[in-house]
PAMIDREN-599452 format. One record per residue: residue in one letter; x, y negated, z negated of N, C-alpha, C in turn. Coordinates in steps of 0.1 Angstrom, whole numbers, plus 5000, padded with zeros to 4 digits. Each point is the difference from the previous one (the first is absolute). Example, Ala and Ser with C-alpha at 12.3 -4.5 7.8 and 13.67 -1.06 7.14 Angstrom:
2
a513250574922499149885000500949885000 s499649895007500949895000499249894992 
***
This chain:
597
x500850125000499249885000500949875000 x499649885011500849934998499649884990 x500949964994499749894988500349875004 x499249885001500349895002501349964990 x500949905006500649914989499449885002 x500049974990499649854997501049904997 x499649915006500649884998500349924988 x501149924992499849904987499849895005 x499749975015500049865000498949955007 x499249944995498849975012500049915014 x499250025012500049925009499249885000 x500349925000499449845003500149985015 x501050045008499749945014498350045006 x499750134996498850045006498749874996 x500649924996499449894994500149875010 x501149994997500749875005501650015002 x500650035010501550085006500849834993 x501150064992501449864999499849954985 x498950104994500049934986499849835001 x500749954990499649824996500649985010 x500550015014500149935012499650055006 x498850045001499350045008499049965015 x500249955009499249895006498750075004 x499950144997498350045005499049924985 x501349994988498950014985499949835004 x501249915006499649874997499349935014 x499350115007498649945010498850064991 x500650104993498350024991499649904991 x500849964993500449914997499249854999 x500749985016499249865005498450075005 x499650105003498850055002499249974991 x500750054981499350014992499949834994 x500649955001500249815001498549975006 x499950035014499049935012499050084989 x499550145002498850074993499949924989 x500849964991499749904988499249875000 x500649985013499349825005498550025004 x499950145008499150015007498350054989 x500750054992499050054989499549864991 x501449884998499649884992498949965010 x500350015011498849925009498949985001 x499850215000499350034998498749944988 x500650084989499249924987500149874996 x500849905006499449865003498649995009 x499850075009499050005009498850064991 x500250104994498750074995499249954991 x499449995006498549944992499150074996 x499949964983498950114990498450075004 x500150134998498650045009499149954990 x498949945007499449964993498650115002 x499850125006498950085004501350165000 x498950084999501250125003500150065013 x499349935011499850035016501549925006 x500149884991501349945001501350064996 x500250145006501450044995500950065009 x499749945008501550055009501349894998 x500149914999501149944994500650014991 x499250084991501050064989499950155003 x500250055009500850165002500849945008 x500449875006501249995008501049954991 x499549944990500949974989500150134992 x499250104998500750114993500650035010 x500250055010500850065011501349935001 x500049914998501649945002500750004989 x499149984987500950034982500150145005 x499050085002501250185001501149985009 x500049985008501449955014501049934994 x500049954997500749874994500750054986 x499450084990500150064988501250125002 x499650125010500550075006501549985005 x500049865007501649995001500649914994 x499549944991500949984989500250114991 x499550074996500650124995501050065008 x499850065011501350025008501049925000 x500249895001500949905000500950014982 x499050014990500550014988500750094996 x499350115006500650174994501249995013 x500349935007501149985011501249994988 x499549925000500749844993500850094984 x498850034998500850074980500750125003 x499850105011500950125002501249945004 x500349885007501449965005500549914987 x499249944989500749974991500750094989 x499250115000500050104990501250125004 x500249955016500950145005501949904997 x499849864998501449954999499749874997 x500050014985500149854994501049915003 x500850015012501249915003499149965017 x499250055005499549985012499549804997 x500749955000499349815001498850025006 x500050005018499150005008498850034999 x500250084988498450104997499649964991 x500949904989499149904988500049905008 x500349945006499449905013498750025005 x499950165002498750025004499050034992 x500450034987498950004989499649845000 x500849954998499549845003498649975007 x499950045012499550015011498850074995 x500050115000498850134997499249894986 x500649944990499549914990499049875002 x500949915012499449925005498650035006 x500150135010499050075004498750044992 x500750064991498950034993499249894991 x500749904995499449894998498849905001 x500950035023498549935002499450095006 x499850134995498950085001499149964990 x500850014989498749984988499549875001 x500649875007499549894998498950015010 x500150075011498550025010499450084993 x500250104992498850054991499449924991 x500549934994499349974989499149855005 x500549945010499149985014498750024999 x500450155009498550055002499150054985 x501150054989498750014987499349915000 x500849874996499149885002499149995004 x499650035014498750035008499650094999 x500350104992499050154998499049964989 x501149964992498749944982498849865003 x500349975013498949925004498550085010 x500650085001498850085007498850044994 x498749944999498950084994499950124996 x499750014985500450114995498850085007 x499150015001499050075006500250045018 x501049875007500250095010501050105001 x501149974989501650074994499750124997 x498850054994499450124995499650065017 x499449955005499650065013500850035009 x501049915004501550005007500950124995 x499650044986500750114990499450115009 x498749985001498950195001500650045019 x500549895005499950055014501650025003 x500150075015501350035005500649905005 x501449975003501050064996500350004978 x498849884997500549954986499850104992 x499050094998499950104991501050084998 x500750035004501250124997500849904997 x500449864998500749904991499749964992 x498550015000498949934985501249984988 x500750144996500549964986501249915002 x500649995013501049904998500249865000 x498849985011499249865006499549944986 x499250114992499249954986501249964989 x501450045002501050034989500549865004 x500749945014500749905004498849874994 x498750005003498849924997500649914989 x499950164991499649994986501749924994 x501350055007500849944996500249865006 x499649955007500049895004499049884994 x499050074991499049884996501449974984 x500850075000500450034982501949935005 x500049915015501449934997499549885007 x501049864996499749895006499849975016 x499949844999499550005012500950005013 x499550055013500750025013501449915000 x500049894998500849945005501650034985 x499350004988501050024991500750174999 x498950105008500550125000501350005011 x499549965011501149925008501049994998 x500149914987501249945002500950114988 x499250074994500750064989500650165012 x499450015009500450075008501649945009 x499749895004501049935005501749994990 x499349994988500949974989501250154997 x498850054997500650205001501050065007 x499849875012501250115009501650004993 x500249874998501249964994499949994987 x499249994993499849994981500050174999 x498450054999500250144993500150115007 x500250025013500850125012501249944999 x500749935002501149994999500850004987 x499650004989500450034989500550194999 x498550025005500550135004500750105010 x500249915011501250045006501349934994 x500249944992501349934993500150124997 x498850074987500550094992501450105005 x499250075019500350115006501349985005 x500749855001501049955003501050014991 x499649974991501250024985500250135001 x499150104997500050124999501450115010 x499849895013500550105011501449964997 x500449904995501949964996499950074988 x499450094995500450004984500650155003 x501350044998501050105001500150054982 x500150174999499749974988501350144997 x501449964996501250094999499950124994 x500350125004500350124997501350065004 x499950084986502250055001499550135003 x500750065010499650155001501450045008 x500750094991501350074999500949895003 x500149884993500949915001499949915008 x498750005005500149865012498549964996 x500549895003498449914998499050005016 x499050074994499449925010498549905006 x500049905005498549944997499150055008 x499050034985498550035008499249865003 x498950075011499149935002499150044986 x498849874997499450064987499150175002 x499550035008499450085009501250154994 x501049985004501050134997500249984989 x500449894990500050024986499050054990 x498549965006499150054990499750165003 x500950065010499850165005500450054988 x501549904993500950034990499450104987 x499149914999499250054992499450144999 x499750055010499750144999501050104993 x501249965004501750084990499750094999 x500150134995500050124991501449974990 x500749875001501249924992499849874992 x500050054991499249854988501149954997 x500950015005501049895002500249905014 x499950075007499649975012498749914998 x499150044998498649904997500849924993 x500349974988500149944989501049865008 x501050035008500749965010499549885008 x498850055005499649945008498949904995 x499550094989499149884993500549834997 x501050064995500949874996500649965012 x500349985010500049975011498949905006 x499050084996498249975011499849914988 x500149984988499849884993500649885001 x501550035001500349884999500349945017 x499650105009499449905015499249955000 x498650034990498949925003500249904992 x500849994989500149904989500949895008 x501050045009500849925002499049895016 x498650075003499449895008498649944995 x499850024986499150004994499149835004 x501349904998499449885004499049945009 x501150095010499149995016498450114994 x500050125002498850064999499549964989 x500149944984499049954996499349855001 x500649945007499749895012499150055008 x499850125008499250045008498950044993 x499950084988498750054996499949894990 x500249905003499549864989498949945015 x500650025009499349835013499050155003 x500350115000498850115008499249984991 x500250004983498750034994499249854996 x501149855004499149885002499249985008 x500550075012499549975013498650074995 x499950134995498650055001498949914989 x500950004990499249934991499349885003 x501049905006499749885007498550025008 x499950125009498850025011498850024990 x500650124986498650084995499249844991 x500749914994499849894992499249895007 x500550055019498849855004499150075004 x499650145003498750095002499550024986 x500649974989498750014989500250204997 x500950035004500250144995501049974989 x499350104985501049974989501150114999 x498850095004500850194997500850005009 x501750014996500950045011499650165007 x499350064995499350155005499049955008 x499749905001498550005009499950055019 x501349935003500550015011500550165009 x501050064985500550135004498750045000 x499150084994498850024993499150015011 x499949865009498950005007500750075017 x501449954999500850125011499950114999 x499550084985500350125004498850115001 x498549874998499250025001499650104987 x500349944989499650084990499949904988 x498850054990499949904986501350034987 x499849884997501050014988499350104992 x498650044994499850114995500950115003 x500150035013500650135004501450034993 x500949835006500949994995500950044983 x498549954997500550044985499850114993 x498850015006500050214996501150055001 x500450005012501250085009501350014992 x500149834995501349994989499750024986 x498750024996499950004988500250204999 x499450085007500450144998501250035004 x500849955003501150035007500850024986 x500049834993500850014987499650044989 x498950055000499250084987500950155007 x500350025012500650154999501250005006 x500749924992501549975000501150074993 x499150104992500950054983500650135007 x499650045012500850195005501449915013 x499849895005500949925007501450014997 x499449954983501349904993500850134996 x499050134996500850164996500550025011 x499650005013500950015015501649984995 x499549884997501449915005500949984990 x499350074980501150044991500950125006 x499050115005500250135002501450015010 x500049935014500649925007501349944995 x500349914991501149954995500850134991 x498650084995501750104995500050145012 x499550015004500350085016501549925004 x500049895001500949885005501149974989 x500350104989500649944985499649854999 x499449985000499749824994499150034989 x499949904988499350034994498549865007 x500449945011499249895005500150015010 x499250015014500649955011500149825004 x500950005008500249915002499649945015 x499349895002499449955017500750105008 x501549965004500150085009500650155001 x499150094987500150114999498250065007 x499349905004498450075000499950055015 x501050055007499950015010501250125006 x500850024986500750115002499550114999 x500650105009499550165004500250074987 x499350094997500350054987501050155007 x500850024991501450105001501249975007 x500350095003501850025003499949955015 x499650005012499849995011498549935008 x500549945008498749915008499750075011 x499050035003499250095009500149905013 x501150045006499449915018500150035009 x499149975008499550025017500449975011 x499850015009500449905010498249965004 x500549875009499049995006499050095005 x501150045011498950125007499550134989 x500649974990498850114991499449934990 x499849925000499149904994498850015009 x500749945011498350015012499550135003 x500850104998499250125001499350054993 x500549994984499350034993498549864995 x500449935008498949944996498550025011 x500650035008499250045013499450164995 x500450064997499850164994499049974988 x500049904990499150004991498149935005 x500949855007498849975004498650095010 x501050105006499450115009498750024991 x500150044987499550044988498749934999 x500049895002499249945002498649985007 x500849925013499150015008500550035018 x499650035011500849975014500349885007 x498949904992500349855005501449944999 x500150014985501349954993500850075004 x500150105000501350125004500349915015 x499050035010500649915016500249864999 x499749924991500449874999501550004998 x500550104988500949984990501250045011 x499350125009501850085008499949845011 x499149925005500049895015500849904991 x499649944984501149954999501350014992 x500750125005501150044999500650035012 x499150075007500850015017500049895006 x498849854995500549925012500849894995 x500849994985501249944994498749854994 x499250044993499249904995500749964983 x501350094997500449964988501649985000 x500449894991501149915002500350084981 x501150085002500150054988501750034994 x500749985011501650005002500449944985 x501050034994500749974988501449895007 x499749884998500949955007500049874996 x501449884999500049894995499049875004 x499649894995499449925009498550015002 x499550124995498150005001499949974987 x498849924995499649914993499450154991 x499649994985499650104989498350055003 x499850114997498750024996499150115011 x499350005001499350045015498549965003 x499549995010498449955006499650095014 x499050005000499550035014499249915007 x500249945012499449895008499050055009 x499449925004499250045013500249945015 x499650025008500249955012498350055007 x499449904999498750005004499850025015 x500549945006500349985014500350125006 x500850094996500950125005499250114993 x499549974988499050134994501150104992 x501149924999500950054995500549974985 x500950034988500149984990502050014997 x500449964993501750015000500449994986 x500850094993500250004985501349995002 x500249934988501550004994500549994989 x501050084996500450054986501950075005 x500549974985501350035001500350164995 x500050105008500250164996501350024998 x499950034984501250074998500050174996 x499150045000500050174995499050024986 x499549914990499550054994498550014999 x500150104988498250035003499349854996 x500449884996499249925001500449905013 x500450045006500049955015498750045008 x500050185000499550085003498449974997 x499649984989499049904998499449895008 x501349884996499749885007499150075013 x501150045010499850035015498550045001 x499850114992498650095000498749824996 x500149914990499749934996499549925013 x501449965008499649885012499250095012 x500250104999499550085012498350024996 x499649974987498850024993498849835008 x500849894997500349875006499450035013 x501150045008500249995015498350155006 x499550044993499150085001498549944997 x500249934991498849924996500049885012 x500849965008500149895009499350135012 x500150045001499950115013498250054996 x500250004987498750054995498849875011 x500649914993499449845008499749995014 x500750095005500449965014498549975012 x498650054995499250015007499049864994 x500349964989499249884993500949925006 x498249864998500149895005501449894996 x500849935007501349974993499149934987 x499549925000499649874986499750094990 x499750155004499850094992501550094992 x500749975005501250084994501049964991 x499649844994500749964989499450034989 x500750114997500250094988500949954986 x499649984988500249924989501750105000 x501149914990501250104992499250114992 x498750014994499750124991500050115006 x498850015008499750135012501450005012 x500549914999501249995010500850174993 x500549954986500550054993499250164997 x498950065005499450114995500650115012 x499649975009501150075017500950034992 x501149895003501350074994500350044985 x499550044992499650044990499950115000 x498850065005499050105004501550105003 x500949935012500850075013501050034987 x500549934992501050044992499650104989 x499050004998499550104991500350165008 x499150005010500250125007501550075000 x501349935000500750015000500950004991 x499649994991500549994986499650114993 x498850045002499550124996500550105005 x500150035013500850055006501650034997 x500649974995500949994999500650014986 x499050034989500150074987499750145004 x499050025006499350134999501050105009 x501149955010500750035014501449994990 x500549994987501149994996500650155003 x501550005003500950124996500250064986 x499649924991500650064988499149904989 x500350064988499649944990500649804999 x501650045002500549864998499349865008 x499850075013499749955008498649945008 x499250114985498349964998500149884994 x500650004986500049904994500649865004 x500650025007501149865009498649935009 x499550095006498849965006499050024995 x499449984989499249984992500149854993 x501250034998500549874988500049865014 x500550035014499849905006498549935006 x499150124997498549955002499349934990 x500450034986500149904988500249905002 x501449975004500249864999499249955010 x499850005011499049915004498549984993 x499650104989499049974994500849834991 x501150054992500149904990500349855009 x500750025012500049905007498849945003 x498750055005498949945003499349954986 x500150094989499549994983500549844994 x501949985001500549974994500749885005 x501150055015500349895003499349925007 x499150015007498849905007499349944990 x499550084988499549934987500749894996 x501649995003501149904987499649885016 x500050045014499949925001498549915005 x499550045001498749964995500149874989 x499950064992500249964984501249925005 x501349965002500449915003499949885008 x498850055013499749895009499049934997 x499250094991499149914990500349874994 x501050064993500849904986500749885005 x500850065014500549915010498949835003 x498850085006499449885005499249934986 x499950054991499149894987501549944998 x501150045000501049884998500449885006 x499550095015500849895014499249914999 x498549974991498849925003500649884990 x500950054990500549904991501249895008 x500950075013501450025006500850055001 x501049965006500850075005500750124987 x499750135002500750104993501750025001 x500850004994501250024996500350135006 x501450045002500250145008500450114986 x500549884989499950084985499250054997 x498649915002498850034997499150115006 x500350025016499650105006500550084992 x501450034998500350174998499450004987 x499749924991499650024987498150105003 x499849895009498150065001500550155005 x500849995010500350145008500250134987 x500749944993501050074990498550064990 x499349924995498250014994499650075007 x499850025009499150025011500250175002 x501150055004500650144999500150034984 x500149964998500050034984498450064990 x498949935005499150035001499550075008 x500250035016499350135006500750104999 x501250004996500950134992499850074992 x499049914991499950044982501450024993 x500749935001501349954997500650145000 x499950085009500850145006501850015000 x500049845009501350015001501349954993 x501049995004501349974990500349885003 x499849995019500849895004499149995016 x499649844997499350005014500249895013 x499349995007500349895014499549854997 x500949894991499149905001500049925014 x500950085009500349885017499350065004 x499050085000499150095010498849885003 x500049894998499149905005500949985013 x501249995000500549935007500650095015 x500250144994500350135010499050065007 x498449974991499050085010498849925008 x500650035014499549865013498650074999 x499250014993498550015000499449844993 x500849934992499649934992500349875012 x500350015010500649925009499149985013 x499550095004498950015007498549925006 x500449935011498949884996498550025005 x499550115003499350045010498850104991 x500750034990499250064987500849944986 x498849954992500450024986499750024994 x500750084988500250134990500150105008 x501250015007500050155006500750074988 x499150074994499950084991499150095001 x499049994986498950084998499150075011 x500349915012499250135013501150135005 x501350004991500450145002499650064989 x499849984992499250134987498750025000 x499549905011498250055000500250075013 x500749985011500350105008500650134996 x500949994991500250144996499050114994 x499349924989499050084996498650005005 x499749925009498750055007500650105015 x501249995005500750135003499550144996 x500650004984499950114990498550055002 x498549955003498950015004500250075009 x500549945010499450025014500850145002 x501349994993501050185003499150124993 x499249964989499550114995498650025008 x499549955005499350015013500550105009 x501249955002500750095013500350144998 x500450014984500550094999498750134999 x498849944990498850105000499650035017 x500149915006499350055018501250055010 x501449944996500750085012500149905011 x500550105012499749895012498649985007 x499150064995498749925008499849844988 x500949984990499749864993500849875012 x500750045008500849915012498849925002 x498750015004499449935010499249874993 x499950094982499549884997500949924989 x500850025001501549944998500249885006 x499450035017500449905008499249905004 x498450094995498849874997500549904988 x500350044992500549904987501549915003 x500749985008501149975007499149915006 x499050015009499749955012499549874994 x499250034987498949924992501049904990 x501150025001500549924988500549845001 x499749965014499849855003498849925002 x498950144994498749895003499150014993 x500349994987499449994985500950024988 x499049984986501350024990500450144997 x500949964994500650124994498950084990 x499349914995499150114988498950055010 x499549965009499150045012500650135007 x501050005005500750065007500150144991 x500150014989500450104988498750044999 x499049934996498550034998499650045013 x500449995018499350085007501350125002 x501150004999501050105006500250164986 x499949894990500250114989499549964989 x498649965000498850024991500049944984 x501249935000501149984991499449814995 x499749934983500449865000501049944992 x500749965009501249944996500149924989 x498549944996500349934990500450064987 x499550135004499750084982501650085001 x500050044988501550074993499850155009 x499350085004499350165004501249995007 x500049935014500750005011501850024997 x500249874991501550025003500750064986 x499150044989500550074987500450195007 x499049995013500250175008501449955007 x500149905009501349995005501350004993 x500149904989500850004990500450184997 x499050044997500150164993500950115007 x499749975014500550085009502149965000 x499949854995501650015004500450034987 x499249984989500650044986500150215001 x499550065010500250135000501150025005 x500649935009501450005003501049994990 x500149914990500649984988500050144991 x498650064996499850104993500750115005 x500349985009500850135012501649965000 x500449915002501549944995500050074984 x499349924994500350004984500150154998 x499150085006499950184998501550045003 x500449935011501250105008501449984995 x499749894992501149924997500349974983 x499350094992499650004984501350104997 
***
């Protein structure tokens, strides 16, 4: 039988051939420029229906926001895979510039035409809802409405749009800029050598707590030593927002993430209130853990070390295979999705200097295509990640036959796909051990992403919180950040550890992000409404694929407690739902603690 090899590095030309010099990407370019003007024109011209026999003017104007929408996405997801593949590429933060401006005055022609949606007779707006093409957009048409009666007026939205490009996007491309000079030294058999941050934080995996310990002190005092600059940045990012929520009459810095992610603060706080009511089998994890590790504590950068003598690693190509071999398990959809994007080099995953830290999966709406990137070095939490983005890149594909205005999908449910995909394989991959040692090594690494979702998303949460009631007073100190930081882990830990990250405000580019805020908490409600939907899978098998994919399909066009209440019968408000999810990862623990007593 012949076996494909796969590729570590993904194709972009099938995109746009020359990368950031590209001259096919910079006529789309001016394409997507004119399509911009032509859409502003549009909705200058459009005049409010005042009957519901009056609606063909506005399906030309939805028809050009999908067109128009569509390639700016392509243009973006261009744009971030060429930033993300070589933080030294200039030409390509040149072009994020660009893709910014772009998007800009996209929103300023939207919020345009809101304008003129919240003047439309509510009685003919209801009617215009019941008929085609609007009904299958009802919930989004009704959602834009509704956010548009709750911010100022056209011309001042305008200008806070206009202001963004260079105030709070640019803040956060400063962030990505600092980042990409920051070299961070490692001695390995006598020579030094500099990592990108990206290969240092791999450091961390070690099966050498010297080695970690090494590096830790290293990755501290790089971020300490740019602290100025980056707490400068998350001082004007979190003005800048504050500034907007204070002349819209929003008090709750949650109102905004909250209403992105289409879910009530009720939910929210259930979600966190059971989480740390069942905290007390975590913190035994992670005693039990430190003397497996001789410590009588662990220390930050011990929560990520392999437990024993030896680190279990792969190569790529059996990484992809075995990840293709579990999802089979599944369903046939995913299984053919998963081998098309490996054979046709849709993942950028090379271990190599110069790619920026972390990983994402993009879309390319245009091409119907998806592109991930992550830095593979051989471990099983690599092996993860990969399974994770490929979960991402399935849920976009899931999309592929919904309306575009229909396929902006919140970070929560974003996060349940790849979630769902990492589980499968993680499970997988306890149950598939060679040996006793080697159960527990992969057991103990499925853990930690429990306490990671439990604990470190909690500290930061709980720090970005603390962050913005301060920033409302001014400008925060970079002392003062590590200090909230330092609180902040210290409480979603249950003071577990010995020694922890107070620069981790300043090392983890989530907090940087200008496009969502609080990217946090929609990974641990993704994880555990995940945990739902796997134990679904697991009681049906693969005839559960199909309606897997109805709930995928559904998750940009209603809320999250809707979506639960028609997909899995399930309300989000009450404790039932996630005190069972919680349970299921505390059985993993019980199963460590067993193997390991």
């Amino acid at each position: 039988m012949t076996i494909t090899t796969y590729e570590e590095k993904w194709d972009l030309d099938v995109f746009f051939e020359g990368g950031s010099h590209s001259p096919e990407f910079a006529v789309f370019l001016e394409g997507l420029h004119t399509q911009l003007e032509d859409f502003n024109e549009l909705v200058e011209a459009f005049s409010i229906s005042t009957t519901v026999d009056n609606k063909a003017s506005l399906v030309e104007v939805i028809n050009c926001f999908q067109s128009t929408f569509k390639k700016l996405r392509q243009a973006g997801a261009f744009v971030s895979c060429l930033t993300a593949q070589d933080t030294t590429d200039k030409r390509a933060s040149l072009l994020q510039g660009k893709i910014t401006q772009l998007s800009a005055a996209l929103t300023s022609v939207l919020t345009a035409l809101d304008q003129k949606l919240i003047k439309i007779d509510q009685d003919v707006w209801t009617g215009l809802l019941s008929e085609e093409p609007f009904s299958e957009l009802s919930y989004i048409l009704e959602e834009r409405r509704k956010r548009a009666k709750e911010k100022l007026s056209l011309e001042q939205e305008n200008l806070i749009n206009s202001l963004s490009v260079d105030g709070y996007h640019a803040w956060g491309q400063q962030y990505n800029t600092i980042v990409g000079k920051i070299k961070v030294p490692f001695e390995d058999n006598g020579e030094t050598q500099y990592l990108s941050v990206g290969q240092a934080f791999n450091k961390f995996s070690s099966s050498d707590r010297q080695v970690r310990k090494a590096m830790f002190e290293q990755w501290e005092k790089a971020w300490e030593d740019h602290t100025d600059y980056i707490g400068a940045t998350l001082n004007h990012l979190g003005g800048f927002r504050l500034g907007v929520y204070k002349a819209r009459g929003w008090e709750n810095v949650l109102d905004e993430p909250l209403d992105i992610n289409r879910m009530t603060k009720q939910t929210l706080d259930t979600m966190w209130a059971v989480i740390t009511e069942h905290k007390a089998p975590f913190v035994e994890y992670l005693n039990r853990k430190a003397k497996l590790l001789g410590q009588d504590k662990l220390s930050w950068y011990d929560l990520d070390a392999p437990i024993g003598k030896t680190e279990s690693k792969v190569t790529y190509q059996e990484g992809a295979e075995f990840i293709v071999e579990q999802f089979s398990k599944f369903g046939p959809k995913l299984t053919a999705f998963t081998k098309k994007a490996f054979e046709d080099s849709w993942i950028e995953a090379e271990d190599r200097p110069g790619k920026r830290p972390g990983g994402f999966c993009t879309s390319f709406p245009e091409s119907n295509q998806s592109r991930i990137f992550m830095t593979f070095s051989g471990t099983p939490s690599n092996v993860s990640t990969l399974a994770h983005e490929l979960g991402h890149a399935f849920h976009q594909e899931a999309m592929a036959g919904v309306h575009t205005l229909n396929r902006s999908y919140a970070m929560n449910v974003a996060e349940t796909a790849s979630t769902f995909a990492e589980m499968i394989v993680a499970d997988a991959s306890v149950k598939n051990a060679k040996n006793e040692d080697e159960r527990i090594a992969l057991l103990e690494d499925k853990i930690q992403r429990s306490v990671a979702f439990y604990m470190n998303i909690h500290a930061r949460f709980i720090f970005e919180t603390s962050f913005y009631e301060e920033r409302k007073q001014g400008i925060v100190s970079s002392e003062r950040l590590n200090e909230l930081m330092l609180k902040a882990q210290q409480e979603a830990y249950c003071g577990a550890l010995d020694e922890y990250h107070p620069q981790f405000w300043a090392s983890k580019m989530h907090f940087y992000i200008t496009g969502v805020p609080f990217y946090n908490f929609p990974y641990t409600f993704g994880y555990l409404f995940s945990m739902g939907i796997y134990a679904k899978a697991l009681e049906e098998g693969t005839d559960y694929e199909e309606k897997y994919i109805a709930l995928l399909k559904d998750t940009a066009s209603m809320t999250v407690e809707d979506l639960a209440a028609k997909h899995l019968g399930v309300d989000l408000t009450q404790r039932d739902f996630w005190e069972k999810a919680v349970k299921l990862s505390i059985k993993d623990v019980e199963e460590f603690l067993e193997a390991t007593k």
